[in-house]
N, CA, C and O atoms as a printed pandas DataFrame, in Angstrom:
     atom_number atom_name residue_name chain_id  residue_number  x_coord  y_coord  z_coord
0              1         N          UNK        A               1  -96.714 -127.327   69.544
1              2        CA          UNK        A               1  -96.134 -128.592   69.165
2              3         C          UNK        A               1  -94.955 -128.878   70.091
3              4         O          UNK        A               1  -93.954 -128.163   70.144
4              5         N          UNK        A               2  -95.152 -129.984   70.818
5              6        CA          UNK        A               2  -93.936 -130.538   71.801
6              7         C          UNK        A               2  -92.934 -130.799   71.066
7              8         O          UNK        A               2  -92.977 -130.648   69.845
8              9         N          UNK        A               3  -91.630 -131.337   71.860
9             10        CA          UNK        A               3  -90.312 -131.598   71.502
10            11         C          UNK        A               3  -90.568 -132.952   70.862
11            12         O          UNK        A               3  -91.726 -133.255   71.149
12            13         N          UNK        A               4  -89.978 -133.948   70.085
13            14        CA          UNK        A               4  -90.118 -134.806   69.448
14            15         C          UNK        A               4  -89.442 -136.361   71.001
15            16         O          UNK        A               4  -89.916 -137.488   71.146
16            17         N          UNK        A               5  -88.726 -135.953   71.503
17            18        CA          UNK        A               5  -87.884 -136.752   72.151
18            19         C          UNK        A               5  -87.220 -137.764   72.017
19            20         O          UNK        A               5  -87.062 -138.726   72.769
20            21         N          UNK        A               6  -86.853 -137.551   71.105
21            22        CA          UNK        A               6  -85.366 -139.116   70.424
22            23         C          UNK        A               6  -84.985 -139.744   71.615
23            24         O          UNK        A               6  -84.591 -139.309   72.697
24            25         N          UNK        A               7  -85.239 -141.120   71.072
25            26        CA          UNK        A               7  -84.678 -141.760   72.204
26            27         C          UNK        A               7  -83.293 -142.696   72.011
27            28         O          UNK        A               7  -82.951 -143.666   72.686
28            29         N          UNK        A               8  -82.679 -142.142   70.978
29            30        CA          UNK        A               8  -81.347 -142.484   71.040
30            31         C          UNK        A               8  -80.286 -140.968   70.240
31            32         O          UNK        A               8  -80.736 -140.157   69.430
32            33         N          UNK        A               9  -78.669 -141.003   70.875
33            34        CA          UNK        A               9  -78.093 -140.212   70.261
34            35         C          UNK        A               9  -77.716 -140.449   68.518
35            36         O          UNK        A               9  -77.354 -141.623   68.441
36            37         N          UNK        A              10  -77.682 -140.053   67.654
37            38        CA          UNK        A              10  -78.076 -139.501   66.741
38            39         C          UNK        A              10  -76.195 -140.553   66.105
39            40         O          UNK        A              10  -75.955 -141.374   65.220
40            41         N          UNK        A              11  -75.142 -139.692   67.448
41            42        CA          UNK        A              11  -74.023 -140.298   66.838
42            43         C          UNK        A              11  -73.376 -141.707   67.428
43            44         O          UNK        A              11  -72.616 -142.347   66.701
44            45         N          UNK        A              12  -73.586 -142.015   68.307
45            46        CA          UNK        A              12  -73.277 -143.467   69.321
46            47         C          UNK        A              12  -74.237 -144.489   69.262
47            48         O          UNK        A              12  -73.981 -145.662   68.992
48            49         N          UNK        A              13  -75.886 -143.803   69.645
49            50        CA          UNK        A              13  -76.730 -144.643   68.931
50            51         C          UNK        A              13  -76.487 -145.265   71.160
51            52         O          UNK        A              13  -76.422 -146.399   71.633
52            53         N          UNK        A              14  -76.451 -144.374   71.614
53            54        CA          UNK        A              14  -76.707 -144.761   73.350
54            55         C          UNK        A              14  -78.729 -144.569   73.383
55            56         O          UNK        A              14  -79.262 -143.956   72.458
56            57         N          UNK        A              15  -79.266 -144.943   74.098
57            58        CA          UNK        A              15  -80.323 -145.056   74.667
58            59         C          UNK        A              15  -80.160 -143.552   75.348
59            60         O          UNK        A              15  -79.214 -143.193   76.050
60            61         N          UNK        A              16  -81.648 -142.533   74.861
61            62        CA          UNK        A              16  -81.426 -141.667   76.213
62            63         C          UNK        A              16  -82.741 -141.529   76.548
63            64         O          UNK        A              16  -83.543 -140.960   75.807
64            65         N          UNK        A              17  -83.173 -142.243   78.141
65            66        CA          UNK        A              17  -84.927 -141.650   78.443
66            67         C          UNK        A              17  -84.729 -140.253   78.526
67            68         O          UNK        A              17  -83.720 -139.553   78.607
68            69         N          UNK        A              18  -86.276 -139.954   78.476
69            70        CA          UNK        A              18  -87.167 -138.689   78.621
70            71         C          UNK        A              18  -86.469 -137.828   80.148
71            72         O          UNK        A              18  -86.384 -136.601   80.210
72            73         N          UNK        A              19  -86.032 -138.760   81.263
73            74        CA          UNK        A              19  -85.547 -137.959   82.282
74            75         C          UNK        A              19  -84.433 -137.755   82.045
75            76         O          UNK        A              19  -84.228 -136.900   82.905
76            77         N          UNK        A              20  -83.210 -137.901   81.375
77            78        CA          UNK        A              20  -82.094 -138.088   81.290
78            79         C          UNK        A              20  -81.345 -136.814   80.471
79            80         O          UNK        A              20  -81.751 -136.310   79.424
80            81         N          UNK        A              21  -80.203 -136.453   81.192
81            82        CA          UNK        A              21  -79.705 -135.201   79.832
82            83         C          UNK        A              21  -79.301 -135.888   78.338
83            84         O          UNK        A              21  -78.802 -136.999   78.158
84            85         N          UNK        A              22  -79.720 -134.750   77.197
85            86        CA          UNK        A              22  -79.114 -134.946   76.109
86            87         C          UNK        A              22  -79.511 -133.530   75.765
87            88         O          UNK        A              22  -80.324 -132.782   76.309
88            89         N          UNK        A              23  -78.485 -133.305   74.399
89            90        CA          UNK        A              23  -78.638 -132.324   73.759
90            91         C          UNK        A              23  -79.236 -132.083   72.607
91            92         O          UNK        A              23  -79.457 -133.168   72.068
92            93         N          UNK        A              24  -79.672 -131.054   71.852
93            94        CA          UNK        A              24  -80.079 -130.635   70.858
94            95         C          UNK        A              24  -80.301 -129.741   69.766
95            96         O          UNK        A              24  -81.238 -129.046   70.159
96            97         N          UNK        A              25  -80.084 -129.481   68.990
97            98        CA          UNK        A              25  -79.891 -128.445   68.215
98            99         C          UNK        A              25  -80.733 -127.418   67.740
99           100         O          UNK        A              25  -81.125 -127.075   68.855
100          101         N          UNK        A              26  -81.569 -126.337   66.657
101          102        CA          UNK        A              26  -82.929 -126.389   66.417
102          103         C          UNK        A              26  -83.643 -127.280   65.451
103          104         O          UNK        A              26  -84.869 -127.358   65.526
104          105         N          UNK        A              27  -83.127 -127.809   64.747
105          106        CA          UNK        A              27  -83.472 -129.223   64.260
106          107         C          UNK        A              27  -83.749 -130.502   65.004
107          108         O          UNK        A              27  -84.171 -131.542   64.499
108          109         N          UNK        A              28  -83.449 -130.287   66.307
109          110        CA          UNK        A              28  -84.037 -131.687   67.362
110          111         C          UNK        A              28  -82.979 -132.501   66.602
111          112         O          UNK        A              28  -83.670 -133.193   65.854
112          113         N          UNK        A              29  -81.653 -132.819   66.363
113          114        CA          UNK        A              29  -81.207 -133.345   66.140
114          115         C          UNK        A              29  -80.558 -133.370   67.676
115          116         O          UNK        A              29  -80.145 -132.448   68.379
116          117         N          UNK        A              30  -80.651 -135.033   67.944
117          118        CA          UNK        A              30  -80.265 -135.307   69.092
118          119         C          UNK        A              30  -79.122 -136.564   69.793
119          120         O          UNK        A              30  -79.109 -137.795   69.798
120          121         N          UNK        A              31  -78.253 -135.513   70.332
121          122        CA          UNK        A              31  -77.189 -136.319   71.478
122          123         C          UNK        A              31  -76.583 -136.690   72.430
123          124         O          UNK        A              31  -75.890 -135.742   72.800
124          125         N          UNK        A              32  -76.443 -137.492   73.023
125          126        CA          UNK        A              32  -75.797 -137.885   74.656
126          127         C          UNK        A              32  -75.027 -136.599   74.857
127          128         O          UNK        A              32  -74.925 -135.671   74.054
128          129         N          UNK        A              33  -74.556 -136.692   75.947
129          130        CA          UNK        A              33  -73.742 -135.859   77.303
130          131         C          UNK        A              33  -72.148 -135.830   76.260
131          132         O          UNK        A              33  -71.564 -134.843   75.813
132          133         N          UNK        A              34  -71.799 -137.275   76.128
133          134        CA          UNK        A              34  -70.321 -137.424   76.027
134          135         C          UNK        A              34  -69.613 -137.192   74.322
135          136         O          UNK        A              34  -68.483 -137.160   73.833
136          137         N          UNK        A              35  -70.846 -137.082   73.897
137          138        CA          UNK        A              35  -70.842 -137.215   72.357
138          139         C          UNK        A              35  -70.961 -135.294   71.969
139          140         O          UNK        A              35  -70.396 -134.732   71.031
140          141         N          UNK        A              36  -71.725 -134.738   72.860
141          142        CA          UNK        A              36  -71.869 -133.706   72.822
142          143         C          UNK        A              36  -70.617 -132.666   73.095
143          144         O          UNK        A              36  -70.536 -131.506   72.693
144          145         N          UNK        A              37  -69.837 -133.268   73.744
145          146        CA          UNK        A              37  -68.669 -133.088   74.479
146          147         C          UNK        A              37  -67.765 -132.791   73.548
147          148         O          UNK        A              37  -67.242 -131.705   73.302
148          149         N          UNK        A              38  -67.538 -134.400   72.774
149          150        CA          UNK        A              38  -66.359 -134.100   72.217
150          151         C          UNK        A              38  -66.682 -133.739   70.659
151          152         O          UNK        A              38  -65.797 -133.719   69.803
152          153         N          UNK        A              39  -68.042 -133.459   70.396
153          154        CA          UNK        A              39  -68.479 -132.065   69.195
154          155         C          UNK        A              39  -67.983 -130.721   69.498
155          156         O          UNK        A              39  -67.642 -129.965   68.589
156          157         N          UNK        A              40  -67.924 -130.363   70.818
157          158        CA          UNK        A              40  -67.964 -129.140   71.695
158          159         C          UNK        A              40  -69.063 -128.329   70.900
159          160         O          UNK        A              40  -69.022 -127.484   70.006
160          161         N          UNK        A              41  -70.067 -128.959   71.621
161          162        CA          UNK        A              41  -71.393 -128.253   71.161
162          163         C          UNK        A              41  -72.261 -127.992   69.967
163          164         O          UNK        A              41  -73.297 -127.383   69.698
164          165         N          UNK        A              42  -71.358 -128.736   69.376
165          166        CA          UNK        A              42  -71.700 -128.214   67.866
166          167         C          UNK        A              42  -72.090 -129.089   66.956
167          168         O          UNK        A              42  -71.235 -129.881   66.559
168          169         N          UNK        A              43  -73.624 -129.181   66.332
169          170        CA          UNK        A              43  -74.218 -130.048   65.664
170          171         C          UNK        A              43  -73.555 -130.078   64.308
171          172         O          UNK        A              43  -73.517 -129.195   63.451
172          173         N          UNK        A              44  -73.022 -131.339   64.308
173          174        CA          UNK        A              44  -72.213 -131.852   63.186
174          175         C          UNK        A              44  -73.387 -131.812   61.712
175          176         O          UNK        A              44  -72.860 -131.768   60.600
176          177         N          UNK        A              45  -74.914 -131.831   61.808
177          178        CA          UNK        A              45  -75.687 -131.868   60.819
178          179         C          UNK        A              45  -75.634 -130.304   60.363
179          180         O          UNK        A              45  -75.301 -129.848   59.269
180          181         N          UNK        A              46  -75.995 -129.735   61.346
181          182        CA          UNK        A              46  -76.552 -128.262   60.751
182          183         C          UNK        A              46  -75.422 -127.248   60.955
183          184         O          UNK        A              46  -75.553 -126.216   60.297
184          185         N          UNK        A              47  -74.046 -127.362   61.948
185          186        CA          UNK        A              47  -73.693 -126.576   62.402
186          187         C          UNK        A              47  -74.366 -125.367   63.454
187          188         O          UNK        A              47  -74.098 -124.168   63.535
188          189         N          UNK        A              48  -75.155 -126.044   64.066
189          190        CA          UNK        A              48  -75.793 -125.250   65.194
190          191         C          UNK        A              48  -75.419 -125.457   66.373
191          192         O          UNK        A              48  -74.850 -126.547   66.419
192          193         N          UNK        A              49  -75.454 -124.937   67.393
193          194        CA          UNK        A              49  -75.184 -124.810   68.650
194          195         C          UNK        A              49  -76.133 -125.992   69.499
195          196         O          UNK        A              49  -77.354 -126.143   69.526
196          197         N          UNK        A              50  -75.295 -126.568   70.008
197          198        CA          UNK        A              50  -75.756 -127.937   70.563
198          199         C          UNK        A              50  -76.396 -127.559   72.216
199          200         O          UNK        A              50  -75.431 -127.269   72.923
200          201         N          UNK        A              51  -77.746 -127.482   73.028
201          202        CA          UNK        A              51  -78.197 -126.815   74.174
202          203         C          UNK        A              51  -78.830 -128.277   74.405
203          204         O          UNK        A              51  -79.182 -129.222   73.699
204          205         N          UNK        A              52  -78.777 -127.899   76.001
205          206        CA          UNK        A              52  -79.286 -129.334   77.075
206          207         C          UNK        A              52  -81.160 -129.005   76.558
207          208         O          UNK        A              52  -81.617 -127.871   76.420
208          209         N          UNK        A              53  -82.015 -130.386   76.337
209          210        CA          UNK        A              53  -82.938 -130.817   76.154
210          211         C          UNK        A              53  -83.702 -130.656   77.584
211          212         O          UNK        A              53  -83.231 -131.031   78.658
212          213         N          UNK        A              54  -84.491 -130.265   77.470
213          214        CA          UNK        A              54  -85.974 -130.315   78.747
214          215         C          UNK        A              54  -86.240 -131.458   78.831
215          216         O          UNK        A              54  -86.435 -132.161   77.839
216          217         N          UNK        A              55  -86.310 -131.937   80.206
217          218        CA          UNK        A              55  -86.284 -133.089   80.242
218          219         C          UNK        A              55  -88.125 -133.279   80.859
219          220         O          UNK        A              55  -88.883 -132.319   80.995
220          221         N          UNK        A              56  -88.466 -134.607   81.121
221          222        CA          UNK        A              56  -89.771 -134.657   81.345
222          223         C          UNK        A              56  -89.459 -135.949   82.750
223          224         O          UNK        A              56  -88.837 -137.004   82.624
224          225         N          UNK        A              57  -90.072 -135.453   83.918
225          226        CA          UNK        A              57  -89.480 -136.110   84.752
226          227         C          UNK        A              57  -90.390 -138.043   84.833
227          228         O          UNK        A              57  -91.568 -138.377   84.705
228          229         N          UNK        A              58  -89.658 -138.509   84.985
229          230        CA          UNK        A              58  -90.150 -140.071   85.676
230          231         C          UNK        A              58  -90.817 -140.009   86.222
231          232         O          UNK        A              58  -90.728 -139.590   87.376
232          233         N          UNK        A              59  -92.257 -140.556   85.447
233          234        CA          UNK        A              59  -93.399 -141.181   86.407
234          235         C          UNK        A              59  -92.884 -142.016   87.589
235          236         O          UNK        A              59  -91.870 -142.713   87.574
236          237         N          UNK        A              60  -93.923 -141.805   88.850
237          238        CA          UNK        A              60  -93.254 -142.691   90.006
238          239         C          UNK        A              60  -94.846 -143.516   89.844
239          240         O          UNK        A              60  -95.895 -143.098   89.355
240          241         N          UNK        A              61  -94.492 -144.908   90.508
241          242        CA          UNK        A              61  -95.548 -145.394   90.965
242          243         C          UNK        A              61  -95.885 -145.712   92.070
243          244         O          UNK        A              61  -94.933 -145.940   92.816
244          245         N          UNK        A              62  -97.152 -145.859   92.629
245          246        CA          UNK        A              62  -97.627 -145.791   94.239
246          247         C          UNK        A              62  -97.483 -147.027   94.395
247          248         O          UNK        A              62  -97.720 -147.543   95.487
């Protein structure tokens, strides 16, 4: 079962594509770069440790 990929942060409510960093918790609870920041890592839902998301790179077109 793949990652779910939220496409917005969870606390700002920013837009984040599939190529783009965000973070996540083990709940896939998910947030931007800057939001993540000033949690310092730390998922405000579960109290889990907030880690950078795999990202899935941008289709190019010919």
């Amino acid at each position: 079962m793949g990652l779910e990929m939220r496409k917005k942060c969870e606390r700002c409510e920013a837009k984040l594509k599939d190529h783009l960093h965000a973070y996540i918790c083990v709940y896939e609870c998910t947030f931007c770069t800057n939001c993540t920041k000033e949690m310092k890592k730390i998922c405000p839902n579960c109290g889990g440790e907030l880690v950078r998301r795999p990202r899935r790179m941008e289709k190019k077109t010919i």
